[in-house]
Backbone bond lengths (Angstrom), bond angles and torsions (degrees), N, CA, C in turn:
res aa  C-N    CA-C-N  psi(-1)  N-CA   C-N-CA  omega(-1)  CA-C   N-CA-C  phi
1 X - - - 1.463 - - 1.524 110.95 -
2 X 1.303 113.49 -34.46 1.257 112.02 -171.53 1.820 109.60 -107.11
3 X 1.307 106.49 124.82 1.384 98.81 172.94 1.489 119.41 -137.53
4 X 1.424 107.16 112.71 1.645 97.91 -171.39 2.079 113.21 -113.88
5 X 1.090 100.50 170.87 1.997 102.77 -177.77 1.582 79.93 -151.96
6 X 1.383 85.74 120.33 1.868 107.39 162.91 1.631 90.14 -118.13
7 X 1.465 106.80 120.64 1.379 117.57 144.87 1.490 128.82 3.98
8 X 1.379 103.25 -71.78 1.774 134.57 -174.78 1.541 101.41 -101.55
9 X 1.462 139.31 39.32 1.158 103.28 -177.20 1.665 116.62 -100.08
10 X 1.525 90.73 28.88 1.276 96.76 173.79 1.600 125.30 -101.50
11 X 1.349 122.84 138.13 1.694 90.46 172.86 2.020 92.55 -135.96
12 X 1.472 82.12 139.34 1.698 103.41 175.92 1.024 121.70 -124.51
13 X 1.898 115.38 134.19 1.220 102.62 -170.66 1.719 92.20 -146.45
14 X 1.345 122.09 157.44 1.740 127.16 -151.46 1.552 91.58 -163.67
15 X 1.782 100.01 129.09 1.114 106.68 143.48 1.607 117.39 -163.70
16 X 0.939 111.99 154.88 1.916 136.23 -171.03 1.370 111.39 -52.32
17 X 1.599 124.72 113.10 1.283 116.98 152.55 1.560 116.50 -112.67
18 X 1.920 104.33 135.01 1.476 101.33 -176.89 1.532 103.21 -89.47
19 X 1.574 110.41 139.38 1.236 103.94 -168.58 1.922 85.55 -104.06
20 X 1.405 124.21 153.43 1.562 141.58 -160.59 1.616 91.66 -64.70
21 X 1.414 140.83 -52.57 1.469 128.72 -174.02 1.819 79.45 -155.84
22 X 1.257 94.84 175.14 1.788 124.93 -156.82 1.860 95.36 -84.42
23 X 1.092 128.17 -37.85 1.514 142.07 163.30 1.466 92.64 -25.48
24 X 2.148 103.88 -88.38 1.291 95.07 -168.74 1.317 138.75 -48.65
25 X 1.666 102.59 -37.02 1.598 116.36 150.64 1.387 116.30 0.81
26 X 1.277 98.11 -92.48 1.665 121.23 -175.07 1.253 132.28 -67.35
27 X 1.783 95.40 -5.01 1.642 97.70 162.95 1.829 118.88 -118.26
28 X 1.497 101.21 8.70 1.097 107.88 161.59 1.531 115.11 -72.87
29 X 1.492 103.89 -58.72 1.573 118.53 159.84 1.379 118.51 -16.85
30 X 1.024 96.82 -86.18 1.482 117.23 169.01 1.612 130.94 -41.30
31 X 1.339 135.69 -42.18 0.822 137.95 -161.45 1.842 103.17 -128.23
32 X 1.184 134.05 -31.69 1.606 130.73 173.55 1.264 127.94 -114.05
33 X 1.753 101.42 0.43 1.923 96.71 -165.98 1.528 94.17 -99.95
34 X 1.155 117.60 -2.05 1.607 113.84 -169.67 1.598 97.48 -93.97
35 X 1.431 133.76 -35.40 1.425 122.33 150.78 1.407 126.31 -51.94
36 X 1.492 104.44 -50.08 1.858 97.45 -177.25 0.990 121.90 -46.26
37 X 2.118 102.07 -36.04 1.423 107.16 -169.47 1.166 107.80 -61.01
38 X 1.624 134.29 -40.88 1.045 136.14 179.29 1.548 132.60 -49.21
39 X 1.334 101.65 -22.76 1.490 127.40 -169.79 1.323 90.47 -77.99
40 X 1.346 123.09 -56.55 1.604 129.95 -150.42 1.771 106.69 -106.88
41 X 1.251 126.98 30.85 1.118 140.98 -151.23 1.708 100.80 -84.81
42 X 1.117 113.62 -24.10 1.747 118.86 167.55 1.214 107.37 -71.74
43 X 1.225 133.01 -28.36 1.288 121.39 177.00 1.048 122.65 -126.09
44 X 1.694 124.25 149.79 1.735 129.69 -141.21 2.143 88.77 -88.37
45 X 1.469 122.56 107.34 0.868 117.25 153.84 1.766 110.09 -97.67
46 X 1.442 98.87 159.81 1.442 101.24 -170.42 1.410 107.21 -143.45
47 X 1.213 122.00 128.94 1.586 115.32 172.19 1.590 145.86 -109.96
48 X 1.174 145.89 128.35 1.164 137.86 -138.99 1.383 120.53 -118.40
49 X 1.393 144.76 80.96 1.337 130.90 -156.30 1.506 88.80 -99.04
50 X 1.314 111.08 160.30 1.458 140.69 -175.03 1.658 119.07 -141.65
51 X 1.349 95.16 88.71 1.855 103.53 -172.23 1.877 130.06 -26.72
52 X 2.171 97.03 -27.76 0.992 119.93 178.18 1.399 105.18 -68.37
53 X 1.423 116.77 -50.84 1.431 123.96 -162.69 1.728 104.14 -111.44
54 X 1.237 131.73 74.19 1.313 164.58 166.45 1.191 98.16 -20.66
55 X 1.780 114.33 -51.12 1.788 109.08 -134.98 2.127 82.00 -115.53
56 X 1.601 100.45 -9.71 1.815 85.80 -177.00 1.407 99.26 -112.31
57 X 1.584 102.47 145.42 1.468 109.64 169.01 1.858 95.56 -127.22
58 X 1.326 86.48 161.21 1.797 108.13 -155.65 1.816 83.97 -105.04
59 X 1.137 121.61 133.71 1.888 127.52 179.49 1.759 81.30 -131.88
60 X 1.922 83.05 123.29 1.883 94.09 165.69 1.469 91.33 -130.15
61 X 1.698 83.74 142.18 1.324 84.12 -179.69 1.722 101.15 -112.53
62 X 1.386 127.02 166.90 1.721 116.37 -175.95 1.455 87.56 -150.97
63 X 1.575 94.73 145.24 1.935 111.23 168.72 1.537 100.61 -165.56
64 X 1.146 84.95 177.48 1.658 103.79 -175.84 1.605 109.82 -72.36
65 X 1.440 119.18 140.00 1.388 108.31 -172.54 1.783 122.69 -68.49
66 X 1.381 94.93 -12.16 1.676 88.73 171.16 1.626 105.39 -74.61
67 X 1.343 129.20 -5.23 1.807 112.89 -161.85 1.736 98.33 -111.56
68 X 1.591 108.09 -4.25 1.750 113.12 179.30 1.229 104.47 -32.20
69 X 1.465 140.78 -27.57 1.810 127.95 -169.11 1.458 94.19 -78.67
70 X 1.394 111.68 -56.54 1.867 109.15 -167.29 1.621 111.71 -74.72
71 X 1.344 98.69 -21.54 1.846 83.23 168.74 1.525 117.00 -84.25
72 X 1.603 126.18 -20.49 1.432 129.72 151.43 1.833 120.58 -38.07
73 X 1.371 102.34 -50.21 1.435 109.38 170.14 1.121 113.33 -65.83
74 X 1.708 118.16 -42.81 1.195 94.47 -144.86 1.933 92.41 -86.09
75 X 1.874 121.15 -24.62 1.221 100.31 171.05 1.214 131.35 -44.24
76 X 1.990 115.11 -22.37 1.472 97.57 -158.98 1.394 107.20 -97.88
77 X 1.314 121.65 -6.52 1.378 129.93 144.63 1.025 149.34 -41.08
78 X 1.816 107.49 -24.11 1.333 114.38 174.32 1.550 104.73 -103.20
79 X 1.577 128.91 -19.88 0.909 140.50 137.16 1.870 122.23 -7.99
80 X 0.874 82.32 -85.12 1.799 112.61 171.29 1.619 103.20 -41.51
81 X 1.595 118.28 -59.69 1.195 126.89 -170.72 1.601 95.06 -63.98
82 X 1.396 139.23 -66.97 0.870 146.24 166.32 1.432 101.10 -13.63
83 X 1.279 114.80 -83.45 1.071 110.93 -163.60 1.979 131.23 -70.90
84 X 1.313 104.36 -2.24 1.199 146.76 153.79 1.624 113.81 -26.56
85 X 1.645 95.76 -59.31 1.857 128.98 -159.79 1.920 73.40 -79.93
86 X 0.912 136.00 -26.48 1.560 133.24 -169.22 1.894 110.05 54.87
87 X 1.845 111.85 10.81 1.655 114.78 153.45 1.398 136.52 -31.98
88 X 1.630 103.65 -34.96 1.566 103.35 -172.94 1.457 103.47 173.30
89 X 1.314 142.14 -141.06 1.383 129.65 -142.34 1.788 94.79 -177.62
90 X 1.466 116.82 128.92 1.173 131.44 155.87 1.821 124.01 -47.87
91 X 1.024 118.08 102.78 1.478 118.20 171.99 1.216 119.10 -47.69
92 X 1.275 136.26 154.29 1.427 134.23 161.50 1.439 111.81 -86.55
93 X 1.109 93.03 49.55 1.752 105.54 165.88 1.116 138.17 -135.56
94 X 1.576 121.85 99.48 1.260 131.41 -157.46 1.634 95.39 -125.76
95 X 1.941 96.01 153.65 1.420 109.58 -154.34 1.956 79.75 -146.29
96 X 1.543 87.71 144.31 1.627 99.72 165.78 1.755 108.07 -157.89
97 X 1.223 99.58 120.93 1.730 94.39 -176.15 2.147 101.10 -115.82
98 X 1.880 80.70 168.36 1.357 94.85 -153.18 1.447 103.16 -134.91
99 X 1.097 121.80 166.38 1.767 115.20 174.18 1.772 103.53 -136.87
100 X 1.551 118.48 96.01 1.437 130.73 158.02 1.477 128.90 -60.24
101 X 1.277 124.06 90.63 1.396 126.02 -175.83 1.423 119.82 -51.53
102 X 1.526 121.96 108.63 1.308 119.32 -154.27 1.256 117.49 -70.96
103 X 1.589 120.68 0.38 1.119 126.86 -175.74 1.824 102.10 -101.07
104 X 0.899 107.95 0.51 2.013 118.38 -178.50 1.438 98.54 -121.34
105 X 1.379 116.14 10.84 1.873 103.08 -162.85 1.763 95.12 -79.13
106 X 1.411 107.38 -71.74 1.400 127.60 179.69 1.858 121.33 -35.31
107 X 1.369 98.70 -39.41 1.743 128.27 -164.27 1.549 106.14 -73.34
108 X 1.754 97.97 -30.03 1.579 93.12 -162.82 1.654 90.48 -132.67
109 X 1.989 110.70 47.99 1.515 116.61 -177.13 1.102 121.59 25.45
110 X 1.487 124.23 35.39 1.033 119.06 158.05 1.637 137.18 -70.87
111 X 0.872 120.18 47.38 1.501 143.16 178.11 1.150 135.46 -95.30
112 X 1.763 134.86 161.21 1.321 138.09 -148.04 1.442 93.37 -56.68
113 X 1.183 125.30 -63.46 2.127 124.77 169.47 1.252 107.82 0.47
114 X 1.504 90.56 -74.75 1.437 94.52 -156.41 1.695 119.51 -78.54
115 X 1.434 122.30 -39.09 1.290 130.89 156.47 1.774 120.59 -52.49
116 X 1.363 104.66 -8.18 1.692 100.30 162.74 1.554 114.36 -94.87
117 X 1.539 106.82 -12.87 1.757 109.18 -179.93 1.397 99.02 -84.10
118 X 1.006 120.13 -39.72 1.542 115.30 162.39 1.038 128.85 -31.64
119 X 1.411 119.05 -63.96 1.556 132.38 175.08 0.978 123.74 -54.44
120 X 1.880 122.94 -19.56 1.492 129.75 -169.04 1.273 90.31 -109.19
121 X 1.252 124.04 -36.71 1.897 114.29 170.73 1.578 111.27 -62.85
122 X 1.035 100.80 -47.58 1.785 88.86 -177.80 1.598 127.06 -114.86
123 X 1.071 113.04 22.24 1.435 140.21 162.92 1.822 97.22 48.83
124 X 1.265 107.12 60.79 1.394 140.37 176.02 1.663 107.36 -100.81
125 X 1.337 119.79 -177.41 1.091 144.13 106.34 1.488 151.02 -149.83
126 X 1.270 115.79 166.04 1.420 97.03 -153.25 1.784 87.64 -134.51
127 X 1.380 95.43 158.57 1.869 120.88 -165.66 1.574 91.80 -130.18
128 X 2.039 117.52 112.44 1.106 87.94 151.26 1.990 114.30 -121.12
129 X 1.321 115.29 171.41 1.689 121.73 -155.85 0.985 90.68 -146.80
130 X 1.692 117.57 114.17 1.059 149.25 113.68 1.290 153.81 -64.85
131 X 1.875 120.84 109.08 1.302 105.78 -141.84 1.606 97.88 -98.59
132 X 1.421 112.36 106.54 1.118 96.59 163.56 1.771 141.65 -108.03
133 X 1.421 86.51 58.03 1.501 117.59 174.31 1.713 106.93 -97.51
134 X 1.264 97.90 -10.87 1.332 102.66 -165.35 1.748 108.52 -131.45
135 X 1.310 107.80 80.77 1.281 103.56 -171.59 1.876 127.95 -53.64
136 X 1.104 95.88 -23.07 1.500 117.50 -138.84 1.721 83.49 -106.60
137 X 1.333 120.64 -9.18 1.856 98.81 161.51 1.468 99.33 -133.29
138 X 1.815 75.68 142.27 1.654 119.48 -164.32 1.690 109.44 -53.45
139 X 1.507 108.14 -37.80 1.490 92.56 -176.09 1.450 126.91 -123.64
140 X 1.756 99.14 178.15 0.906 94.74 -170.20 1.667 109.68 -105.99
141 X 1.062 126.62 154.84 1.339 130.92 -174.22 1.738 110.41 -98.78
142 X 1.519 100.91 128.90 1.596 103.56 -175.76 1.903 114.69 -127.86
143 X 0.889 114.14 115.13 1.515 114.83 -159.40 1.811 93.81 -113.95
144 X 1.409 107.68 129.57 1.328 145.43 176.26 1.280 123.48 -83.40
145 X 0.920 133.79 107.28 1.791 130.88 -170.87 1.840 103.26 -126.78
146 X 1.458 112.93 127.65 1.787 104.62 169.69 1.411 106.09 -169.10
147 X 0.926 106.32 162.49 1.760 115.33 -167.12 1.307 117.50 -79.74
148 X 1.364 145.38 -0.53 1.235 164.17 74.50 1.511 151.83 -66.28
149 X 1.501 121.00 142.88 1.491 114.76 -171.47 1.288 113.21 -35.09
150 X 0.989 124.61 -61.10 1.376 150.80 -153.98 1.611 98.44 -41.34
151 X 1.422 100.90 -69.03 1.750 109.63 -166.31 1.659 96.74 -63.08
152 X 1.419 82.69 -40.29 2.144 62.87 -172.59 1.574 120.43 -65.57
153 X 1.214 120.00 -32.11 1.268 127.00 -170.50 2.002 102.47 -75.98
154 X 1.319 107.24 -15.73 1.710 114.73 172.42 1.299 95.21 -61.74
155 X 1.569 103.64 -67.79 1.770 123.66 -156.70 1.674 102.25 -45.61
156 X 1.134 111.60 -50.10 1.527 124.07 173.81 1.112 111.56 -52.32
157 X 0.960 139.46 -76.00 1.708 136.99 153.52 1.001 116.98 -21.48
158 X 1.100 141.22 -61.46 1.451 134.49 175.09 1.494 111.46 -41.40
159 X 1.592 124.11 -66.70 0.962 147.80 -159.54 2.028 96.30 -51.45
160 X 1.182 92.44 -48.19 1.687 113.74 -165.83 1.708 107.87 -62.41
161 X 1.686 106.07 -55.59 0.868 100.75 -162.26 1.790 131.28 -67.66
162 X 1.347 94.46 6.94 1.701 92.01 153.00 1.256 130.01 -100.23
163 X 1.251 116.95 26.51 1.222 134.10 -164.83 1.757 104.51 -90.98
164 X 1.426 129.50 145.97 1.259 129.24 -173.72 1.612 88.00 -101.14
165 X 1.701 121.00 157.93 1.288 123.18 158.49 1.665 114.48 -143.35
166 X 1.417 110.07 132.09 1.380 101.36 -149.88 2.081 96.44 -132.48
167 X 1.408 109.36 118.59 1.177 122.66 -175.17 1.290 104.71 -85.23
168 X 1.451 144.04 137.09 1.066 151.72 -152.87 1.697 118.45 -156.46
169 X 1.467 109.17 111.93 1.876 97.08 -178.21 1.672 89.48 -174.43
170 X 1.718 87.42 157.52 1.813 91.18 -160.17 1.519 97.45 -102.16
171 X 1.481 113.98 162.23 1.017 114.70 156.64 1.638 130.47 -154.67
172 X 1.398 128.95 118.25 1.182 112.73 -164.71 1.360 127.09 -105.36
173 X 1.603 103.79 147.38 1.471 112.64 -151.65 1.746 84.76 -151.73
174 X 1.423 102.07 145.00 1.783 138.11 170.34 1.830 92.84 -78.08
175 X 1.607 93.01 -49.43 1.787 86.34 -152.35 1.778 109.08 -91.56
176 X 1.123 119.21 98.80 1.607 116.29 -157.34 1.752 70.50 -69.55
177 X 1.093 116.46 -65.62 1.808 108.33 -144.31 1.474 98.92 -47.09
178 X 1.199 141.40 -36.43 1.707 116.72 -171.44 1.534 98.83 -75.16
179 X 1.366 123.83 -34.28 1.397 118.28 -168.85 1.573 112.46 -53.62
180 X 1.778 99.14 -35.30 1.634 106.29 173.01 1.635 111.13 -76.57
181 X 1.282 124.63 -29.36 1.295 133.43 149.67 1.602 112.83 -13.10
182 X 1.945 95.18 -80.25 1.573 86.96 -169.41 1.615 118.56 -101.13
183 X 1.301 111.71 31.93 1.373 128.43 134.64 1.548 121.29 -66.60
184 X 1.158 125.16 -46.54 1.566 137.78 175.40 1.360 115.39 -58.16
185 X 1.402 92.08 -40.15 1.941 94.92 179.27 1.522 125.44 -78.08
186 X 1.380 83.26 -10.81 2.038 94.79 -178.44 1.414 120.65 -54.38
187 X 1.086 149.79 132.19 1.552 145.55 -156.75 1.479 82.64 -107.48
188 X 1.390 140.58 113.13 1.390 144.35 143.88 1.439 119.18 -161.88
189 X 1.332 99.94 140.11 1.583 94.30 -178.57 1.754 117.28 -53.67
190 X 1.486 104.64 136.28 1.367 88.93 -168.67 1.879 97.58 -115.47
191 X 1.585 117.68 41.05 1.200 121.92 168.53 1.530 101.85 -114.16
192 X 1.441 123.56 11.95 1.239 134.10 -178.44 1.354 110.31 -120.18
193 X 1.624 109.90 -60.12 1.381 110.58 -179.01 1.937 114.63 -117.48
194 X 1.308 94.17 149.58 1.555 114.21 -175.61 0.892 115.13 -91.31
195 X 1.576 140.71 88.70 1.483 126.58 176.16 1.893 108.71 -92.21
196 X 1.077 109.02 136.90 1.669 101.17 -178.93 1.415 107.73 -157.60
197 X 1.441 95.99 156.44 1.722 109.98 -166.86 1.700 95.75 -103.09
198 X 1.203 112.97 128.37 1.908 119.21 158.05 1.365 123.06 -116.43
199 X 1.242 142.85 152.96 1.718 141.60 134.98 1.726 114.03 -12.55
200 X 0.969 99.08 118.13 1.465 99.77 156.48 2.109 104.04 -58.58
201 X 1.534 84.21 122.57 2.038 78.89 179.26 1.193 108.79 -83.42
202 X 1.544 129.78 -21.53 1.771 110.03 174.27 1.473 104.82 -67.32
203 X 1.551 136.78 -40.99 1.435 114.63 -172.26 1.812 101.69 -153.75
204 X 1.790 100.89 71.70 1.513 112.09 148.38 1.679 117.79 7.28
205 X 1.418 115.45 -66.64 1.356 121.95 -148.05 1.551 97.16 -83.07
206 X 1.600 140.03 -16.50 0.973 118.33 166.90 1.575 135.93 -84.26
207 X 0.820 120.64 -157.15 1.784 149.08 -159.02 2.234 96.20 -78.90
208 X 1.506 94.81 -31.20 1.491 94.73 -163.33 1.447 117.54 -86.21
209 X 1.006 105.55 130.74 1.871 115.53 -174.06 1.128 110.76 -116.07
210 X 1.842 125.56 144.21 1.418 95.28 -179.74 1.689 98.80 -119.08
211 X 1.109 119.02 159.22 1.440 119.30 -177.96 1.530 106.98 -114.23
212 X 1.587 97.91 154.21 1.666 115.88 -152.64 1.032 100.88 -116.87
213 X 1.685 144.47 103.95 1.637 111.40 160.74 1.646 105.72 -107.39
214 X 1.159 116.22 130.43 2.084 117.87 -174.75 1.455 78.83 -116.52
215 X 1.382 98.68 151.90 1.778 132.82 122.58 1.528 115.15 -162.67
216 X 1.268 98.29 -172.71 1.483 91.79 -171.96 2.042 119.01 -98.87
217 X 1.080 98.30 -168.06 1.700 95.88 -158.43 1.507 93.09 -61.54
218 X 1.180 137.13 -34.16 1.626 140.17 169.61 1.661 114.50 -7.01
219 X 1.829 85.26 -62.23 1.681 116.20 -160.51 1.332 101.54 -102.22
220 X 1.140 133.88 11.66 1.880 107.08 -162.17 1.211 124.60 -66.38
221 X 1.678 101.82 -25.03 1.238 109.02 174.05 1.300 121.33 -53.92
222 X 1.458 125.56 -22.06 1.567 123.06 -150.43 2.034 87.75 -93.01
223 X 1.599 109.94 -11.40 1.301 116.50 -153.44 1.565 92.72 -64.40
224 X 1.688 119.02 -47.74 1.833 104.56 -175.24 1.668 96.69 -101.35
225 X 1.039 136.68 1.22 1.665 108.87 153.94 1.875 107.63 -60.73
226 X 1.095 129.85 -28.81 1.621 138.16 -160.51 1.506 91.44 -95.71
227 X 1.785 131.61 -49.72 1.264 107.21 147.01 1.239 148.60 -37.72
228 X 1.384 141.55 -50.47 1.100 160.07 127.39 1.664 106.90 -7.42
229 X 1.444 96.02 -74.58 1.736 90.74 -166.30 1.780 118.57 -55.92
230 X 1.782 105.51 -26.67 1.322 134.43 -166.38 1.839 97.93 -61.55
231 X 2.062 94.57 -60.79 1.434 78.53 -178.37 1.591 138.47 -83.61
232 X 1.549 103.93 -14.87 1.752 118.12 140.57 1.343 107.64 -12.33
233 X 1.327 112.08 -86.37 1.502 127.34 171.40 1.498 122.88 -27.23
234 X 1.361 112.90 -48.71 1.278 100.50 -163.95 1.602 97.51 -85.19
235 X 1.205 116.87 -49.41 1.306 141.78 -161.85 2.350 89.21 -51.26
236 X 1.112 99.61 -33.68 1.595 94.61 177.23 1.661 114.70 -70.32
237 X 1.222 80.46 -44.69 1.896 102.47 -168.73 1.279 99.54 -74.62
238 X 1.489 135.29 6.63 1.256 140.73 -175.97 1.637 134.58 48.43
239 X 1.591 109.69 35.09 1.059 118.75 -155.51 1.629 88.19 -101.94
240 X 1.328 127.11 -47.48 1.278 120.17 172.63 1.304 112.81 -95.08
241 X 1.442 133.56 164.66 1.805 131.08 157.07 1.039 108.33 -10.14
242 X 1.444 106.10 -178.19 2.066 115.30 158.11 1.663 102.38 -129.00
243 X 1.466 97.50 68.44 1.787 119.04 169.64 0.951 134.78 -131.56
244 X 1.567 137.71 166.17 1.265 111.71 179.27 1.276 121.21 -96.92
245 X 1.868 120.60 160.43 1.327 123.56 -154.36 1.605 99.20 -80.58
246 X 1.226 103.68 144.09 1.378 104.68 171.71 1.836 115.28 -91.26
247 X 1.589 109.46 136.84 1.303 99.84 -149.63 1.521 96.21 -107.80
């Protein structure tokens, strides 16, 4: 029932361990990464060897942007373990990439200005690439580089937080007034977040409405607690089943 696409709902974050000579390398490989992997199997780790650089391998880790706190932990955990095996040593090189919709880049000042105050606030830097070989996709790609998690995961935030995020899923109902009902009952600040009812645009004349929840990268989190409570609501007021939403 419910189907949403956030822009950003990705979050990635990478960084370099030098392993002491190419031996241990290959018997780390070999002999402990096929458990860790196991350990960390909810979340997409990925690995990067580079023929130039023998003794470093690149660990990305990827999740959904609501789980960015537990995949922060859980990178620096494997970190630790890594460094545990006492093989080699974490670089001070951390990477996090992003995708800026080129049609929101300009609108929401997102520009060289402002992405250079960034860099002097958090002693980052950031590259952004635009392909314009390729007319026909929307964004632009912005890659994060800094000598600890910390700054990069600021710089990212910054960058983000003018970002709009907009929850989207239909639902059909005869009775608009209770539907506005259990919109009314929702406990959320509503100078932050936008909840709103529209027409289905393929066919106006029916039963189907689609519901809106926005705010910006600040709040997103509050975006599926207000889901949740929304379909609580309806699901009482009997406007939907009495099941759970599929997410």
């Amino acid at each position: 029932m419910c189907k949403s696409f956030f822009l950003h709902s990705t979050f990635a974050l990478q960084f370099e361990f030098y392993f002491f000579d190419e031996t241990t390398c290959a018997d780390y490989m070999k002999e402990h990464f096929p458990t860790l992997q196991k350990e960390y199997e909810k979340w997409d780790v990925f690995i990067s060897y580079r023929p130039e650089k023998p003794n470093i391998l690149l660990f990305n880790f990827l999740t959904f942007r609501k789980y960015f706190v537990r995949l922060i932990q859980t990178m620096i955990n494997f970190q630790m373990q890594l460094e545990f095996y006492q093989i080699g040593k974490v670089l001070p090189n951390f990477m996090s990439t992003l995708q800026v919709p080129i049609s929101h880049r300009d609108r929401n000042l997102i520009n060289s200005k402002y992405l250079e105050s960034i860099e002097n606030e958090t002693g980052t830097k950031i590259k952004s690439i635009r392909y314009h070989d390729c007319q026909h996709y929307p964004f632009e790609n912005v890659i994060i580089n800094g000598m600890d998690i910390l700054s990069v995961i600021q710089a990212r935030w910054l960058i983000t937080t003018r970002f709009e995020y907009e929850l989207k899923f239909p639902v059909t109902t005869s009775d608009l007034s209770m539907l506005v009902k259990c919109i009314s009952s929702l406990n959320y600040d509503r100078s932050l977040i936008e909840v709103t009812i529209s027409p289905c645009v393929s066919n106006p004349s029916l039963d189907k409405k689609i519901l809106s929840i926005k705010t910006n990268e600040k709040h997103i989190d509050k975006i599926f607690s207000i889901h949740k409570q929304l379909f609580d609501s309806m699901m009482i007021n009997g406007i939907i089943p009495r099941s759970e939403p599929n997410y």
